[in-house]
C-alpha positions as CSV (number, residue, x, y, z in Angstrom):
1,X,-1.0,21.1,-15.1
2,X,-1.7,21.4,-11.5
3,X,-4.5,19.2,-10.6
4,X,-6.1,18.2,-7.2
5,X,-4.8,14.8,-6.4
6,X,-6.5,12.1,-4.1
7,X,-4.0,10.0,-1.6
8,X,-4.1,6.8,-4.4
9,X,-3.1,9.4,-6.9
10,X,0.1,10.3,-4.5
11,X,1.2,7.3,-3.7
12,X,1.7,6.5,-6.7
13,X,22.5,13.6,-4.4
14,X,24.0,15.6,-6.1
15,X,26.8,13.3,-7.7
16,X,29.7,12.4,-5.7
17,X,32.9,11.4,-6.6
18,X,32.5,8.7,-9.4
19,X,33.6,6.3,-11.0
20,X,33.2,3.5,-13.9
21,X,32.3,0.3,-12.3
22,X,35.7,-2.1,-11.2
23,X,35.3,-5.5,-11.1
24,X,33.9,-6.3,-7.4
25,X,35.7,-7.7,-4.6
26,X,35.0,-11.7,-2.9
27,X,32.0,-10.6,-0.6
28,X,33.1,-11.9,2.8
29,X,29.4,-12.7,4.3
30,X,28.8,-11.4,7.5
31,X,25.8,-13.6,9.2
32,X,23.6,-11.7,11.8
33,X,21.0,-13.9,13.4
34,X,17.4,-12.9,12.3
35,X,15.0,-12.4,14.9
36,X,11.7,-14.6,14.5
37,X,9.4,-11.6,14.1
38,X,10.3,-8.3,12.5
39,X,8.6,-5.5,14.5
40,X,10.0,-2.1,12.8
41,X,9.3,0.4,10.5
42,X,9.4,1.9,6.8
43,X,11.0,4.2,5.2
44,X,11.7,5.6,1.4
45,X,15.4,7.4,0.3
46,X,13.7,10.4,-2.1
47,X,11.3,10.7,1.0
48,X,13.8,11.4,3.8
49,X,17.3,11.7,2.6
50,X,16.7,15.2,0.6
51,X,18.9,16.5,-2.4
52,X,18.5,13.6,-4.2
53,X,18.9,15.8,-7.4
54,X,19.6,13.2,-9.7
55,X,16.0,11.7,-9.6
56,X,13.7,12.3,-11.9
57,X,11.0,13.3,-9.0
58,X,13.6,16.3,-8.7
59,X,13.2,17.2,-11.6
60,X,9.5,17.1,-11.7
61,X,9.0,19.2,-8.5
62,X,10.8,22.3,-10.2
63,X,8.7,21.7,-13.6
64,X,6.6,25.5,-13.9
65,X,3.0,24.5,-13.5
66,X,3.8,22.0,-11.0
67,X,1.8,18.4,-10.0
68,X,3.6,19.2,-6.5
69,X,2.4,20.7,-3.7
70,X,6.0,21.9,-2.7
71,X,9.6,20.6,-3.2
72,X,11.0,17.7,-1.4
73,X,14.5,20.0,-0.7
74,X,16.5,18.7,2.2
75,X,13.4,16.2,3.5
76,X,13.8,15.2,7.2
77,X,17.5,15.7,6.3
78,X,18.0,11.9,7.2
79,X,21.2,12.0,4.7
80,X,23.0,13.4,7.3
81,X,21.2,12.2,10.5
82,X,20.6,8.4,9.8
83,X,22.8,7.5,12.7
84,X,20.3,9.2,14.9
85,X,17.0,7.7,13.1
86,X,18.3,4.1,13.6
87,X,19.1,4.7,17.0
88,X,15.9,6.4,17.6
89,X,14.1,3.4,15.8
90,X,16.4,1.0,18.0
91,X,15.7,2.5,21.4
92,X,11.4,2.1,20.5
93,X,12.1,-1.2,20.9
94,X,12.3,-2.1,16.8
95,X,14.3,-5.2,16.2
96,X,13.9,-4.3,12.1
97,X,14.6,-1.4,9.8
98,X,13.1,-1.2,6.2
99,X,15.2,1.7,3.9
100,X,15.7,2.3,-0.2
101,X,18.6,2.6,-1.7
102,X,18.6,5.6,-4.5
103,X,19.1,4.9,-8.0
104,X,19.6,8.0,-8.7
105,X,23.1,8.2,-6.1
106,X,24.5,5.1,-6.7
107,X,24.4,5.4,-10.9
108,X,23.7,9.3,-11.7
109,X,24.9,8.3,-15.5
110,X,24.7,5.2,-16.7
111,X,27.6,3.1,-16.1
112,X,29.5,5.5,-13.8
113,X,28.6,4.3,-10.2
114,X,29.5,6.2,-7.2
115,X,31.3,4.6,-4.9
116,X,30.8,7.6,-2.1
117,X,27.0,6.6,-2.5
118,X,28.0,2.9,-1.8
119,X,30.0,3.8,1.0
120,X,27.3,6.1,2.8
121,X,24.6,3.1,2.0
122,X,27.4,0.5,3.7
123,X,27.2,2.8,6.6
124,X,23.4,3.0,6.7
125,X,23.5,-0.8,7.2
126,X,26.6,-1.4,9.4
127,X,24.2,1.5,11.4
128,X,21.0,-1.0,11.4
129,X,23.5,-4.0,12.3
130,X,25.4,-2.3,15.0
131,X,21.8,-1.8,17.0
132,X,21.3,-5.6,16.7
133,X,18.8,-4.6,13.7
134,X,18.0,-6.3,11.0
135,X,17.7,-4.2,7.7
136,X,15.2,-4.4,4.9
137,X,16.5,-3.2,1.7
138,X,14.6,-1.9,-0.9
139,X,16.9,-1.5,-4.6
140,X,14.3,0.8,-5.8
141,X,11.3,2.7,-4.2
142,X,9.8,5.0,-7.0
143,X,12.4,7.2,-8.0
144,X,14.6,6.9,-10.9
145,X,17.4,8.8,-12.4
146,X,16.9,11.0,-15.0
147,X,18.6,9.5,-17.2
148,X,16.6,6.1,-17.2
149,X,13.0,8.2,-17.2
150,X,14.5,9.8,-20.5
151,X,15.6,6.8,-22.3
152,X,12.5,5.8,-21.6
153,X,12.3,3.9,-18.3
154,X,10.4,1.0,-17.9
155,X,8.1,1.5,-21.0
156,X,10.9,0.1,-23.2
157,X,12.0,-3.9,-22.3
158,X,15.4,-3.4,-23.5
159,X,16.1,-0.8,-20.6
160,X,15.4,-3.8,-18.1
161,X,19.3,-4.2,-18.5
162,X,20.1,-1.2,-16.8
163,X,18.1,-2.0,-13.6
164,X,19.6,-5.2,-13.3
165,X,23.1,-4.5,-13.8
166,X,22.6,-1.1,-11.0
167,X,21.1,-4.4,-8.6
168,X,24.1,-6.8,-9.2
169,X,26.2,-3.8,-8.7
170,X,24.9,-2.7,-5.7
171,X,24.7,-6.4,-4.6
172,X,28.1,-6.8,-4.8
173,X,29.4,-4.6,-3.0
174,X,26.6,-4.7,0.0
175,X,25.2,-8.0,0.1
176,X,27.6,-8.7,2.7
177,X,25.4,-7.5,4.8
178,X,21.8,-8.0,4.4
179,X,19.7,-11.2,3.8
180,X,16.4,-9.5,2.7
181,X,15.6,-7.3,-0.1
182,X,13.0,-6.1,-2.2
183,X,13.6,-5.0,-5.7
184,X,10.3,-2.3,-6.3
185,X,8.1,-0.7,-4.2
186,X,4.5,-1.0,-5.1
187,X,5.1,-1.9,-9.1
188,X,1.2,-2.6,-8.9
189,X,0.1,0.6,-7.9
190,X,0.2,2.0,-11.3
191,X,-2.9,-0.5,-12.3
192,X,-4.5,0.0,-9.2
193,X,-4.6,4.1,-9.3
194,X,-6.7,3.2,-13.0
195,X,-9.2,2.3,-11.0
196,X,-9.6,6.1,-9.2
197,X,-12.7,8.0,-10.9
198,X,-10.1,10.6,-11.8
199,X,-7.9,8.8,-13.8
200,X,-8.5,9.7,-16.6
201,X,-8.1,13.5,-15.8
202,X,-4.9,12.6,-13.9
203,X,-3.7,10.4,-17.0
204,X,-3.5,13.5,-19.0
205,X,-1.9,15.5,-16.4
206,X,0.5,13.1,-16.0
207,X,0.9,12.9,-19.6
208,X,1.6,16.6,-19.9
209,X,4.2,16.4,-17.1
210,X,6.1,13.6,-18.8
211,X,6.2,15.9,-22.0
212,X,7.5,18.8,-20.0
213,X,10.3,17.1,-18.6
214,X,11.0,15.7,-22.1
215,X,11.4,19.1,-22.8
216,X,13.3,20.4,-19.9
217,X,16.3,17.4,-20.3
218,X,16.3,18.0,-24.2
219,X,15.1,14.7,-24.6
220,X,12.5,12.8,-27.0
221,X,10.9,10.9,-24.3
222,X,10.8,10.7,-20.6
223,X,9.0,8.2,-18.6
224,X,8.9,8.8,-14.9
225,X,7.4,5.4,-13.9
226,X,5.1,7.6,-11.2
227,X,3.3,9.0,-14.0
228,X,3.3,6.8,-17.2
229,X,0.8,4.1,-18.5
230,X,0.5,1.2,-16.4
231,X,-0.6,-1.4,-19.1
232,X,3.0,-0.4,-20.7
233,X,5.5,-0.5,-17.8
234,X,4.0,-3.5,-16.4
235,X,4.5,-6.5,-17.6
236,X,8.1,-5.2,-18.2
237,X,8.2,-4.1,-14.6
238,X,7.6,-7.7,-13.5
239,X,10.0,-9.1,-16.1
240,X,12.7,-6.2,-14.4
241,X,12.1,-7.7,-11.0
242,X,12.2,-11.5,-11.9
243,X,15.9,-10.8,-14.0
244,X,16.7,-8.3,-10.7
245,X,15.6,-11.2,-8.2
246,X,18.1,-13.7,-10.7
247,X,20.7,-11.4,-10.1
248,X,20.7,-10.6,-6.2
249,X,20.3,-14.2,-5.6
250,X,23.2,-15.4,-7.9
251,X,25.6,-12.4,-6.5
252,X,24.9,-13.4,-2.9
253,X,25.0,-17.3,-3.5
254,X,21.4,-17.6,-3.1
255,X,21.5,-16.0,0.4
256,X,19.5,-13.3,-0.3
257,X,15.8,-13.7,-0.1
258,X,14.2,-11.7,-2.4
259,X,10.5,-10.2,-2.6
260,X,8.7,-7.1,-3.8
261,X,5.9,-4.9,-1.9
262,X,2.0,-4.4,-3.4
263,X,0.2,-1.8,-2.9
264,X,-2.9,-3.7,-1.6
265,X,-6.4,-1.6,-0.2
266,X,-9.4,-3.6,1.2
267,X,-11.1,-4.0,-2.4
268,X,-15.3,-4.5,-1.3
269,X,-18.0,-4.7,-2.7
270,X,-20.3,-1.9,-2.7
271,X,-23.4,-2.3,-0.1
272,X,-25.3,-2.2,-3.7
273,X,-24.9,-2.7,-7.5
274,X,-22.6,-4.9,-9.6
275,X,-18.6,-5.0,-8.3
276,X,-15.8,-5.1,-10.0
277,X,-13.7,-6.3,-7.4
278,X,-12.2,-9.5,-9.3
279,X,-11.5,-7.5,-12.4
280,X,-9.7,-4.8,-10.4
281,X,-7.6,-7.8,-8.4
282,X,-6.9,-8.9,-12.3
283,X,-5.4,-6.1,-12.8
284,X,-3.3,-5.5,-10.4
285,X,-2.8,-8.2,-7.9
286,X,-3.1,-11.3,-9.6
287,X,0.0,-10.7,-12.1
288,X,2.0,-9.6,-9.6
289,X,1.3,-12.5,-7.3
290,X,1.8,-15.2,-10.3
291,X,5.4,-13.8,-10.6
292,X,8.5,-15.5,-8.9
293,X,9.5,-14.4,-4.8
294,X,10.4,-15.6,-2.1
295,X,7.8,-13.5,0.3
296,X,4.9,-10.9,-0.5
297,X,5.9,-7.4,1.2
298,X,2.0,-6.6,2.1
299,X,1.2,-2.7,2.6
300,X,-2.5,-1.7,3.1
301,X,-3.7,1.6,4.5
302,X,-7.8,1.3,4.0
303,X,-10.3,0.2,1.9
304,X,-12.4,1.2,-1.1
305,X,-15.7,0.0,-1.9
306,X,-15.1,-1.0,-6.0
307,X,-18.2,-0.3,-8.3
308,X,-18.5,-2.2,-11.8
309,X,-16.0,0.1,-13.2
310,X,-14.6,2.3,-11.2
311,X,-13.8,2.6,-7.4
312,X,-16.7,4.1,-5.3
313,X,-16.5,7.4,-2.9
314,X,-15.5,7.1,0.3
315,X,-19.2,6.2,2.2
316,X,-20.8,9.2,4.5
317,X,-20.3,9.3,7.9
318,X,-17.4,7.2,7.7
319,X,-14.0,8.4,9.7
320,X,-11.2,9.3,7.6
321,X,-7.8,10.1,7.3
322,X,-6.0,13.2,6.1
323,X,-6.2,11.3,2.2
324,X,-10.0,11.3,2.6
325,X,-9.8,7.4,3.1
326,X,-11.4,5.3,5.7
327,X,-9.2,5.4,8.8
328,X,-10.6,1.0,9.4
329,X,-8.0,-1.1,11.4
330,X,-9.7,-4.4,9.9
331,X,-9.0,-4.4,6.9
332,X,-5.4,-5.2,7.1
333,X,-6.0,-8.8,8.4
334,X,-8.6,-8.8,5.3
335,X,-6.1,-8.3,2.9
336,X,-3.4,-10.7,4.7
337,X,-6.4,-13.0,4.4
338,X,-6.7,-12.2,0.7
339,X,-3.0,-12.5,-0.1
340,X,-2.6,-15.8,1.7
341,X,-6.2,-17.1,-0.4
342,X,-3.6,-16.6,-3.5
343,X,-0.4,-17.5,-2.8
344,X,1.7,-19.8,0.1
345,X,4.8,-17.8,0.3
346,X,5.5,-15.9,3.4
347,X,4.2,-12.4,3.7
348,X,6.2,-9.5,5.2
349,X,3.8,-6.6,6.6
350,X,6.1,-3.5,4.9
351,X,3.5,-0.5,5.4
352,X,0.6,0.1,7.5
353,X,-0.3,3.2,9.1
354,X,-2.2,6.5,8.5
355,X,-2.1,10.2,7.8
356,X,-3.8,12.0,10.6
357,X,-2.7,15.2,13.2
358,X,-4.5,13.3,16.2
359,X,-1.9,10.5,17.2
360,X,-4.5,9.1,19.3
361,X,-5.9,7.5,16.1
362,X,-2.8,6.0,15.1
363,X,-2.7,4.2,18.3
364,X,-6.3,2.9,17.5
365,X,-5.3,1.6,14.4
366,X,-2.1,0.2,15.5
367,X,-3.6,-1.6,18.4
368,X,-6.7,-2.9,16.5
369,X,-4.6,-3.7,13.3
370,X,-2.3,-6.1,15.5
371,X,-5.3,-8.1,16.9
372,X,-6.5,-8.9,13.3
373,X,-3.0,-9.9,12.5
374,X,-2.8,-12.0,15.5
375,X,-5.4,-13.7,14.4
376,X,-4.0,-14.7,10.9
377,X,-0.8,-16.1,12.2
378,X,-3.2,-18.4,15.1
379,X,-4.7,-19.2,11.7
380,X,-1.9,-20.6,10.4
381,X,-1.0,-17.7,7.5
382,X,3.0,-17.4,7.7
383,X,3.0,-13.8,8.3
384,X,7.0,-12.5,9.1
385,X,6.3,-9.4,10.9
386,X,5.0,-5.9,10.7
387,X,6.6,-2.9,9.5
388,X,5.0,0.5,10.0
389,X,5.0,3.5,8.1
390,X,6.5,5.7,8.9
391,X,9.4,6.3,11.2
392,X,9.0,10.0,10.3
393,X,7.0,12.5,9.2
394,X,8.6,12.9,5.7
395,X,7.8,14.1,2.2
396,X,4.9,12.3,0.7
397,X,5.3,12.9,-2.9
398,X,2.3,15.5,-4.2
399,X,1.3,16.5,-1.1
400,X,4.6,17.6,0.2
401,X,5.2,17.5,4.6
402,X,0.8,18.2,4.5
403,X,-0.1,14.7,5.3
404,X,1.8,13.2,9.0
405,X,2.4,9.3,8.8
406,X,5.6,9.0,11.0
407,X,5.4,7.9,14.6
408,X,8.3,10.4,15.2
409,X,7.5,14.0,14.2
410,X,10.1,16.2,12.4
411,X,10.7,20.2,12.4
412,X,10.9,21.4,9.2
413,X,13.4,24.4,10.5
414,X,15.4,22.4,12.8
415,X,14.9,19.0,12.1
416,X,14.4,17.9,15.3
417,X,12.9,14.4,15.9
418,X,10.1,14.2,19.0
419,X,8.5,10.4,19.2
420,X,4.6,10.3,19.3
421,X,2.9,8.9,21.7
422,X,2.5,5.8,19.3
423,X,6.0,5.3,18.7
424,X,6.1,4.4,22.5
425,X,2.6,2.3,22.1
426,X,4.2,0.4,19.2
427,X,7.6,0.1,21.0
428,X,5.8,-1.5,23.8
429,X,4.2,-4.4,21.7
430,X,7.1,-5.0,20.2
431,X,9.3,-5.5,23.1
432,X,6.9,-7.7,24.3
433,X,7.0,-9.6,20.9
434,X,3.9,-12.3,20.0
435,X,1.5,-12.9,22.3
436,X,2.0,-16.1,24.1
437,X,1.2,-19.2,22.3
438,X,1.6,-17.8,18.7
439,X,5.1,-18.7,18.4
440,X,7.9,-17.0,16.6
441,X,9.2,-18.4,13.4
């Protein structure tokens, strides 16, 4: 099963005290001024929390042959040292703080929530609030539990249900305190990965893996959405985050804006030969962006040149990351571009960044990113601000701590946090906010 994985290919705790779900108390809204541009950061529970053994990632790291480099085990331990990442994010200069909420905590069986999960999430946010941040919060970044990939996940429409009764739930007893959220984390990228000249060899690993953890949890089926057929979970993915969006927005009186993120590269065509660039975007854009939100959360990390049928390899000569993809600052304003060609709704920067060991090229992207940017908003595109990823170096999902994306490195003994030189370069810009004369919304 184990297979050699390009970056498109990777991108793709324990229970606590728990308890059947009461009837929620009156929400007393708390209102925190938003600032008029979000300068921050990203980041993703299963990624930095660790033990999130409920998942079904968990269980797919122990499966013997593995798809994973190595296990995710206690992550940058940021379950028990959130307090310090926010304040770390906080004294960069961050006005903003993106984080996920784990399915997999909050409802390890379906129907029992954990109010101990709710309560360390509540403090996770009162943490972002209390540094005069304003928090991001993502209901559902990749992971599941294991108990929703083996009923099937989001390959079968009537399991929809569950995912919007765990975001009412956790709406209800959090909404209190945030006033934007996103429901899925790159729902597209399943379409978009089809598109890798290995997918069909990763298809049937991923089908294999699927089976095996079928077989592990005793089950018939089970349907980790990281590795099952896009043109299945879909079009019900999209219906889960239009009934999700229904819910957050009725439980919090409408307060709540509420978006999703896209996984969105620089699709080109190739310097020669037919494209395929519009029937990729068909794919995976263009359903996505005729859905119902109230912003676009944009996250682009390079490009790919797209042949007739297939993407194209990475051109020679060209500087790349540590995924083997262009390391090209420009193609982040192409993509706001793009997005803004399809759609009027705001757009929320929610990833940028790169994999690399030299920090000097972060900087270099970071700097020459921000110009393009600039010039989209002096354009006119309603662009809400910038979120980078990563705060810290964390797990990245088959290629274990391998590939370094956080601005803040962490020691995978001691877990000590040391900013990079391009946490204090992007602290800097975003003290100083906009440059003068574009404004802040």
């Amino acid at each position: 099963m184990s297979v050699e994985l390009d970056r498109r290919a990777i991108l793709l705790g324990a229970t606590a005290a728990t308890i059947a779900a009461a009837a929620p108390a009156a929400a007393k809204v708390k209102t925190q001024r938003r600032p008029g541009f979000l300068w921050g950061t990203s980041g993703a529970a299963y990624q930095v929390e660790g033990n999130n053994v409920g998942s079904d990632i968990w269980l797919l790291e122990h499966l013997k042959p593995s798809l994973f480099k190595e296990v995710s085990g206690d992550a940058a331990d940021t379950y028990h040292r959130y307090a310090e990442d926010i304040a770390l994010a906080a004294s960069l200069g961050f006005n903003t703080h993106r984080f996920s909420i784990e399915w997999s905590r909050v409802e390890p069986e379906p129907g029992q929530y954990s109010l101990a999960a709710i309560a360390y999430y509540r403090g996770v946010i009162d943490e972002i609030r209390k540094h005069r941040m304003t928090p991001v919060v993502v209901y559902n970044h990749f992971t599941v539990p294991r108990w929703f990939a083996g009923i099937g996940g989001f390959t079968r429409v009537e399991n929809v249900d569950h995912f919007v009764r765990y975001c009412r739930f956790v709406t209800e007893r959090l909404g209190d305190l945030f006033d934007i959220a996103i429901t899925q984390n790159e729902p597209n990228l399943w379409a978009q990965l089809s598109w890798t000249p290995a997918y069909p060899r990763l298809r049937a690993a991923f089908d294999a893996a699927n089976k095996a953890a079928a077989k592990a949890e005793g089950r018939e089926i089970f349907a980790s959405p990281t590795l099952t057929d896009w043109k299945v979970q879909q079009p019900i993915m999209i219906e889960a985050h239009h009934k999700a969006r229904e819910a957050i927005r009725a439980a919090s009186n409408g307060r709540i804006e509420v978006g999703f993120t896209l996984s969105l590269p620089d699709d080109r065509a190739p310097r020669s030969g037919p494209s395929g660039v519009e029937r990729k975007r068909a794919d995976y854009v263009l359903p996505w962006l005729a859905a119902d939100y109230d912003f676009i959360g944009l996250q682009n990390y390079s490009y790919y040149e797209v042949g007739e049928k297939a993407d194209l390899p990475t051109p020679a000569g060209v500087e790349v990351a540590q995924t083997g993809a262009p390391l090209a600052p420009e193609t982040l304003a192409n993509v706001v571009r793009m997005v803004a060609s399809q759609t009027k709704k705001p757009i929320l920067i929610t990833e940028h960044g790169c994999a690399t060991e030299d920090d000097s090229r972060r900087v270099y992207l970071i700097e020459n990113a921000l110009k393009g940017v600039y010039d989209c908003i002096r354009d006119g595109i309603d662009v809400r601000g910038y979120l980078h990823w990563s705060l810290l170096d964390n797990y990245e999902w088959f290629y274990g701590y391998t590939q370094k994306y956080g601005l803040v490195s962490v020691d995978r003994t001691t877990f000590k946090r040391t900013p990079k030189p391009s946490a204090r370069v992007l602290g800097r810009i975003a003290s100083r906010g906009l440059p003068a004369g574009l404004g802040r919304r």
